[in-house]
Residue frames as qw, qx, qy, qz and C-alpha x, y, z in Angstrom:
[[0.441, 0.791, 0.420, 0.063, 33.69, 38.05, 28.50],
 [0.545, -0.100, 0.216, 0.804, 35.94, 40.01, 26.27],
 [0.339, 0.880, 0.332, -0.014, 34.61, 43.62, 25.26],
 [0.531, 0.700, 0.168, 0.447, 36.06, 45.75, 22.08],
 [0.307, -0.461, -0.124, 0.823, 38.88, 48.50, 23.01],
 [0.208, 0.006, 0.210, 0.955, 37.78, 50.08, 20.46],
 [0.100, -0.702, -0.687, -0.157, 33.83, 50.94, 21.69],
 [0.085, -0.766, -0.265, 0.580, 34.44, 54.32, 23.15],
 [0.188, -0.464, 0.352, 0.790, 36.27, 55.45, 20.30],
 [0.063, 0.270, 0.766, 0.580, 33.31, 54.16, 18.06],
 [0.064, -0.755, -0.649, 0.069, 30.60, 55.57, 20.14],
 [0.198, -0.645, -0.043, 0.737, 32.22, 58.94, 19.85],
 [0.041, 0.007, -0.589, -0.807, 33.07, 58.88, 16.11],
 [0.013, 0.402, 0.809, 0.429, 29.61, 58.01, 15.61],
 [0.025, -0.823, -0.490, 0.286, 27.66, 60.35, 17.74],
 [0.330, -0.528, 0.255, 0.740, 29.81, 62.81, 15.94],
 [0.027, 0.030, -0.672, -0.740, 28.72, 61.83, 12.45],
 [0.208, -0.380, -0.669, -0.604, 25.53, 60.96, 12.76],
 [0.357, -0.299, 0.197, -0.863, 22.83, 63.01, 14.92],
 [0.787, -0.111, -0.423, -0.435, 20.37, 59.36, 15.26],
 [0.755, 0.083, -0.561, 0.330, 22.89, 57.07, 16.17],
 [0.171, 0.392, -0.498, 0.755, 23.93, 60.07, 19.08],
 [0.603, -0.353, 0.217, -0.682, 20.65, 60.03, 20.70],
 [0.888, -0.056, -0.410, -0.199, 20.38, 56.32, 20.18],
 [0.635, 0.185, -0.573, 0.484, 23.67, 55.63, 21.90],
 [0.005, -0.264, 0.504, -0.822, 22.64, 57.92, 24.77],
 [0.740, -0.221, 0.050, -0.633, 19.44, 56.57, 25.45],
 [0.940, -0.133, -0.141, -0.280, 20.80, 52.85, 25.42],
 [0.162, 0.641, -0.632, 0.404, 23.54, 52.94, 27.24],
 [0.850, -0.289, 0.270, -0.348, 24.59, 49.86, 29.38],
 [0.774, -0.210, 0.489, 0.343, 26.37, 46.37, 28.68],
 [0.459, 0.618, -0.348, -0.536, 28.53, 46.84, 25.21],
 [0.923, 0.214, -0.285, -0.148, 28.64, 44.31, 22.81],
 [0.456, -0.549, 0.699, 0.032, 31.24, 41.43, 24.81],
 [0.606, 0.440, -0.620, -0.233, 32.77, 38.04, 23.41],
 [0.853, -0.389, 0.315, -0.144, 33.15, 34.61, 24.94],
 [0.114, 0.635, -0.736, -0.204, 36.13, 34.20, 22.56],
 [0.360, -0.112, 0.918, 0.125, 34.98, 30.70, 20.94],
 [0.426, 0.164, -0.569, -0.684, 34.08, 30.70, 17.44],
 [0.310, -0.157, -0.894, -0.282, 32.42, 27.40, 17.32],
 [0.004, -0.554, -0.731, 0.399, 30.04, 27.61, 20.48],
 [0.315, 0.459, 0.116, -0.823, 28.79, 31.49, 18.80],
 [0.360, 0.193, -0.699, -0.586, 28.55, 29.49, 15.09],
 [0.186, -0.261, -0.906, -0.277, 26.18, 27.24, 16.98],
 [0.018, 0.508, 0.661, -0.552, 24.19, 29.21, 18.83],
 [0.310, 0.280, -0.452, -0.788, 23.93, 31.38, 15.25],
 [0.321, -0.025, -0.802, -0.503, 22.46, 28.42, 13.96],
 [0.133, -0.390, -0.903, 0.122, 20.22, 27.42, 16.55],
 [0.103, 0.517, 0.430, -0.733, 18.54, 31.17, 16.27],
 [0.003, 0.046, -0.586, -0.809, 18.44, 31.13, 12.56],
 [0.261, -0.192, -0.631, -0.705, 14.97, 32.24, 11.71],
 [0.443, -0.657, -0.610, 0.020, 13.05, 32.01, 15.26],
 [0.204, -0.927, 0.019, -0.315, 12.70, 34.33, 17.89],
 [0.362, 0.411, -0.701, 0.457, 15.33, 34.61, 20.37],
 [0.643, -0.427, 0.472, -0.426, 13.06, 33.23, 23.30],
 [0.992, 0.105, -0.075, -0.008, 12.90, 29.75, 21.10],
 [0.561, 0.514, -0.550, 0.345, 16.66, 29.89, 20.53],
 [0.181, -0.497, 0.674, -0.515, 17.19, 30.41, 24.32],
 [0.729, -0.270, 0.456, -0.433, 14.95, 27.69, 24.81],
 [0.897, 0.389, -0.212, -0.006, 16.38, 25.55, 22.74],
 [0.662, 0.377, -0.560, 0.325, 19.70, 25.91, 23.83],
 [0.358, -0.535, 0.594, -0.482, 19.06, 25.21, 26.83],
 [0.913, -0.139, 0.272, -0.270, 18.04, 21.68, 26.39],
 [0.749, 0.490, -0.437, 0.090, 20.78, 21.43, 24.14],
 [0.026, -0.639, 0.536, -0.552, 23.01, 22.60, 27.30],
 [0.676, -0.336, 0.543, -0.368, 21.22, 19.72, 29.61],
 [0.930, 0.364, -0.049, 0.017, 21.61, 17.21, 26.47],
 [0.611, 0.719, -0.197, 0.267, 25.10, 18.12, 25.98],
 [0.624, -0.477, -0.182, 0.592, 26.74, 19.62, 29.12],
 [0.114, -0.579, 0.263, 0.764, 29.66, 22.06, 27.79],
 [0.721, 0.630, 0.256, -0.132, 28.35, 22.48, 24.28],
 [0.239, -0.531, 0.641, 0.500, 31.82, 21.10, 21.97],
 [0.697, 0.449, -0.314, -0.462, 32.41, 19.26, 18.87],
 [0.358, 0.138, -0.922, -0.043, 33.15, 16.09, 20.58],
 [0.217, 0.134, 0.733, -0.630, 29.74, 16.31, 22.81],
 [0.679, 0.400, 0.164, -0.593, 27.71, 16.79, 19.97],
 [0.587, 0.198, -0.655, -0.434, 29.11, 13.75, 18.03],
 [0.143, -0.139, 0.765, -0.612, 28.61, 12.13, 21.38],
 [0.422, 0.417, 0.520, -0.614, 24.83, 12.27, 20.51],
 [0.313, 0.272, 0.808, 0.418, 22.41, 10.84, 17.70],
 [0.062, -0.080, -0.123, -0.987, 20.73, 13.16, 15.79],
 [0.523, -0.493, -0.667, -0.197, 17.35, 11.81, 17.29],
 [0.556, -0.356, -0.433, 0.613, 18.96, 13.27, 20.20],
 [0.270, 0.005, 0.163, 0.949, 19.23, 16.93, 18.54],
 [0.173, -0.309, -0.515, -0.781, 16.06, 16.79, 17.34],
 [0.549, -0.577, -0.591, 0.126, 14.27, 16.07, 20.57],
 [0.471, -0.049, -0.107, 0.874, 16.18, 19.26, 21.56],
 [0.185, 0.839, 0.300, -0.413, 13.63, 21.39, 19.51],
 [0.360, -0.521, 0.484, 0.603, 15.90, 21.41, 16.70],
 [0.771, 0.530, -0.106, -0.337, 14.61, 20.93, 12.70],
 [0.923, 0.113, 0.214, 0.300, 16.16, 18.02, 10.91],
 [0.499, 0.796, -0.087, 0.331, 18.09, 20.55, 8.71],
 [0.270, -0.828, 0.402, -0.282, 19.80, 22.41, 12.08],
 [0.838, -0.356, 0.409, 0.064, 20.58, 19.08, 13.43],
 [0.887, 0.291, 0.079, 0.350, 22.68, 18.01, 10.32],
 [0.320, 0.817, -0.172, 0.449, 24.37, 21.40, 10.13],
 [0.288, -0.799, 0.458, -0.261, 25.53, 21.72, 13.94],
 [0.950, -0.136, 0.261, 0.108, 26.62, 17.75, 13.54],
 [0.669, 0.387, 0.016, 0.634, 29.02, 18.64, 10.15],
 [0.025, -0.899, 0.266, -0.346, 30.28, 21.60, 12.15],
 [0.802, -0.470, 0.336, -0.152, 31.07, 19.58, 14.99],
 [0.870, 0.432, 0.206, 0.118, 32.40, 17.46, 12.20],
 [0.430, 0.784, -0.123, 0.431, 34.59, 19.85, 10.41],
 [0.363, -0.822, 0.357, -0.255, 35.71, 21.62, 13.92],
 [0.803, -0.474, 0.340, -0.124, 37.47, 18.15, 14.52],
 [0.796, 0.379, 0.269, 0.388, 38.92, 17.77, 11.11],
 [0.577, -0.214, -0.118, 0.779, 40.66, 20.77, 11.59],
 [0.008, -0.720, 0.032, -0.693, 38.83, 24.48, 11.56],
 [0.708, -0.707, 0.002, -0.001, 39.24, 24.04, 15.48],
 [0.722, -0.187, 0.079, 0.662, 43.10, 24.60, 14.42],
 [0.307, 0.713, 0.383, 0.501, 41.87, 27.85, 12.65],
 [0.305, -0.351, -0.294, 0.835, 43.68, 31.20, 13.99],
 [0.140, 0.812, 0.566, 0.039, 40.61, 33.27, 13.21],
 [0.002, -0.915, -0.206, 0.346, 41.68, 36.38, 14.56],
 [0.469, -0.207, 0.577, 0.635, 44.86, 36.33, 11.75],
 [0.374, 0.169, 0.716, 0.565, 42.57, 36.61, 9.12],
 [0.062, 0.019, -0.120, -0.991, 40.87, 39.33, 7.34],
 [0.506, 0.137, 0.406, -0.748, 37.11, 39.61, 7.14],
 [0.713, 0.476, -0.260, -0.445, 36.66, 38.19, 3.64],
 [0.252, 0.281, -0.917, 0.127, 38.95, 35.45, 4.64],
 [0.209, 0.004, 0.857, -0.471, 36.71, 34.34, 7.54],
 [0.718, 0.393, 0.187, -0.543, 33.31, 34.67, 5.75],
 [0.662, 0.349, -0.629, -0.211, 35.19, 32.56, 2.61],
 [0.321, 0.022, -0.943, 0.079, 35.72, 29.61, 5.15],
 [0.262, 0.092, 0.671, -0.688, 33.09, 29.87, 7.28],
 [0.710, 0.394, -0.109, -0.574, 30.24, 29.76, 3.77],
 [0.362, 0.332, -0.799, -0.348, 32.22, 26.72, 3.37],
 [0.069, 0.082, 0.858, -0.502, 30.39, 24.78, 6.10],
 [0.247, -0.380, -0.667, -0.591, 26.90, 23.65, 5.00],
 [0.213, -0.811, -0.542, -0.059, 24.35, 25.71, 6.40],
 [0.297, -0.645, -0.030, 0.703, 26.43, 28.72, 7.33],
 [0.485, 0.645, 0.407, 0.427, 25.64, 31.54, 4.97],
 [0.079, 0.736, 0.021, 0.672, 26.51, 35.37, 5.20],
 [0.447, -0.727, -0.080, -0.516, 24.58, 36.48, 7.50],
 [0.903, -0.309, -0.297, 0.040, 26.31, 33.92, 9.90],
 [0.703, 0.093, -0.135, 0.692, 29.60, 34.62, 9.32],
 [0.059, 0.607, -0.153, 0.777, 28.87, 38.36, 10.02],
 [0.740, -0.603, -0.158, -0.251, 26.87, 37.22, 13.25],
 [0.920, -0.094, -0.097, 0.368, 30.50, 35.45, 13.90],
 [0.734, 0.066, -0.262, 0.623, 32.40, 38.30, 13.43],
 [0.378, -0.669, 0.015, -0.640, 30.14, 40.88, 15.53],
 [0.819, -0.525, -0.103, -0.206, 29.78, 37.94, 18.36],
 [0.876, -0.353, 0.080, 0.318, 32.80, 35.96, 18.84],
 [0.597, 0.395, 0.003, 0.699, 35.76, 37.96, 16.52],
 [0.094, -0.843, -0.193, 0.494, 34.30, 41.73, 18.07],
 [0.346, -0.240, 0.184, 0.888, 35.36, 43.06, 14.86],
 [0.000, 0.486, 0.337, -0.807, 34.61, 46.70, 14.39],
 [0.140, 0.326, -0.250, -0.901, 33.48, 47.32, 10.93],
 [0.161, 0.202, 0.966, -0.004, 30.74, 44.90, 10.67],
 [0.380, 0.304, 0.055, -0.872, 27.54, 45.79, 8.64],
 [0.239, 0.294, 0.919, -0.106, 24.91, 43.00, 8.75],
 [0.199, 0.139, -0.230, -0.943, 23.01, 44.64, 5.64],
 [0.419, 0.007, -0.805, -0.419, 20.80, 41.50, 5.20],
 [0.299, -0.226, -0.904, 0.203, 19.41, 41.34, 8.51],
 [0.070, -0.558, -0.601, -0.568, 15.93, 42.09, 9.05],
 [0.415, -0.769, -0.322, 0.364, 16.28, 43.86, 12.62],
 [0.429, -0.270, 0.116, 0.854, 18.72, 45.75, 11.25],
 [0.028, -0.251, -0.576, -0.778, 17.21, 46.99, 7.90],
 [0.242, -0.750, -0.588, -0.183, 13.57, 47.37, 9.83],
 [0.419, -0.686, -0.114, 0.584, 15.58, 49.93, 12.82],
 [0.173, -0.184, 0.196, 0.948, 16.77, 52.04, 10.09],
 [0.034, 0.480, 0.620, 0.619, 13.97, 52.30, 8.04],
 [0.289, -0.793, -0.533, -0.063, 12.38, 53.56, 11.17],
 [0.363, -0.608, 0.033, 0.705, 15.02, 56.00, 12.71],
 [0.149, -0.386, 0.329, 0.849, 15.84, 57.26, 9.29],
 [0.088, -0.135, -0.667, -0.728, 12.79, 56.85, 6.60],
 [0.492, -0.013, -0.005, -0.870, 9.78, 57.14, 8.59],
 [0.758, 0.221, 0.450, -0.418, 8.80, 53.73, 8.39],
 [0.610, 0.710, 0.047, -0.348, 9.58, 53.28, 5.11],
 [0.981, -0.016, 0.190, 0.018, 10.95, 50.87, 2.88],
 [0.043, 0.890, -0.366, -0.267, 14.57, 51.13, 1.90],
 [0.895, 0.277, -0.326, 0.130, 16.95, 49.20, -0.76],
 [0.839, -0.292, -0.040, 0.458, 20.08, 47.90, 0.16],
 [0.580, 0.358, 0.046, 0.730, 22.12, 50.26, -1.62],
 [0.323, -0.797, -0.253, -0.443, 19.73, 53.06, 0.20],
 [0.832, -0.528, -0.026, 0.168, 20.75, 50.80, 3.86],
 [0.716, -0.022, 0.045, 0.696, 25.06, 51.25, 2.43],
 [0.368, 0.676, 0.155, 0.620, 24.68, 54.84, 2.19],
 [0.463, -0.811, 0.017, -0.357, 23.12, 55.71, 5.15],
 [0.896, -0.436, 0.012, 0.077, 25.54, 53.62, 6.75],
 [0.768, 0.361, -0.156, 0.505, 28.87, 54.84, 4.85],
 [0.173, -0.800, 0.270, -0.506, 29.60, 57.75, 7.63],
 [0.799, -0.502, 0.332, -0.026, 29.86, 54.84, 10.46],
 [0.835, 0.177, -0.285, 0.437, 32.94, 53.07, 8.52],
 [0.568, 0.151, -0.809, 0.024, 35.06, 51.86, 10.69],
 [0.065, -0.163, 0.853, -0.492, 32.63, 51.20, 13.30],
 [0.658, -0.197, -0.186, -0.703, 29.26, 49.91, 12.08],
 [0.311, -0.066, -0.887, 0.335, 29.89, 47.14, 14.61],
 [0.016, -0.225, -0.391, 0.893, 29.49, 49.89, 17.09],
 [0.351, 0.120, -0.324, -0.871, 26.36, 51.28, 14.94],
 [0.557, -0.200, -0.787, -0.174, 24.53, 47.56, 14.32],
 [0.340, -0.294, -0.855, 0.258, 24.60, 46.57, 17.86],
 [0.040, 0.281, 0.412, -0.866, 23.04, 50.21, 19.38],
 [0.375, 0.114, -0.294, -0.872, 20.50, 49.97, 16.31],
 [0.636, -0.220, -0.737, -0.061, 19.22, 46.54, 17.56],
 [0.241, -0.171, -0.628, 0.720, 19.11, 48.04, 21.09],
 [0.215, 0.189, 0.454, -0.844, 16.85, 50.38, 20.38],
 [0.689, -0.056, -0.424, -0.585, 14.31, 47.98, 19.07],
 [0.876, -0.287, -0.386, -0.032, 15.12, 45.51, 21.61],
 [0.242, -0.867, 0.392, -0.191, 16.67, 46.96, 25.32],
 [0.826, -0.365, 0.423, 0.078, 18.15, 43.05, 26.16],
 [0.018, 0.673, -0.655, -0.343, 21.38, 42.86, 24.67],
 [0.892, 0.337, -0.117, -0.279, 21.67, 40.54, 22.09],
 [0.585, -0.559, 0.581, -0.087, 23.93, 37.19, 22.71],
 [0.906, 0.265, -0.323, -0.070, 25.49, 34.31, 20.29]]
């Protein structure tokens, strides 16, 4: 597991700017956010949590894992999508982690990710059917570790602020980019300690 050089130097800037985030980071201190340094296995484990809780995902991908073995993109064309779905998968998921699998072999499995700027990776990654935003930012919080992520669309996030910083209370996006313009360039660092302290088990793709 690969974790960020730059997490001390974000948990400082930020307890520095923002009084919330300081207590937050001291109170949930423990693993920081790490990498397993393979796009394609975090882009399917993205998809196989999309919309459920994360006990289903884990249980899901574990049967993928006893279906599958090492979970690649020549084990899952290995397997019929009767197979996928017997997983615990929807029809939809199954097609998507098949044309990944798909693609990855046609050549984004030749793709030097970490070369390319953010807006570069989210423009090929949306190109892959079923991968949308939110993914690609999941992708480059989980498996890229890079630092200025700011998952504005996601509904752990956007519920943890409303509660740390509005009472409870509902906030637009544009509201969510203000509060959040002091953490540039580490709302990585920011995201993952604001999902800690709604949920202590580190989150995993």
């Amino acid at each position: 597991m690969q974790c960020p050089d730059y997490w001390e130097g974000g948990k400082e800037h930020l307890s520095e700017v923002d009084r919330v985030l300081s207590r937050l980071i001291e109170g949930n201190e423990g693993p920081p956010l790490s990498s397993r340094g393979n796009v394609f296995l975090t882009l399917v484990r993205s998809i196989v949590g999309q919309q459920i809780s994360s006990r289903a995902a884990d249980s899901i991908w574990r049967r993928l894992e006893g279906l599958l073995g090492p979970v690649r993109p020549e084990s899952i064309q290995g397997v019929n999508h009767e197979d996928l779905l017997a997983c615990g998968l929807s029809g939809r998921k199954s097609e998507y982690i098949a044309g990944i699998a798909e693609s990855w072999q046609a050549g984004f499995g030749y793709i030097e990710w970490s070369g390319l700027s953010d807006e570069e990776v989210t423009r090929k990654l949306v190109s892959l059917r079923g991968v949308g935003v939110w993914t690609a930012e999941m992708i480059m919080i989980f498996s890229l570790l890079r630092p200025d992520v700011f998952p504005v669309s996601d509904i752990g996030i956007i519920r943890s602020i409303e509660r740390h910083y509005n009472q409870g209370n509902a906030l637009s996006e544009s509201e969510l980019m203000v509060i959040a313009g002091p953490w540039k360039p580490y709302r990585t660092v920011a995201t993952w300690y604001l999902w800690r302290s709604s949920d202590p088990e580190p989150v995993r793709y």
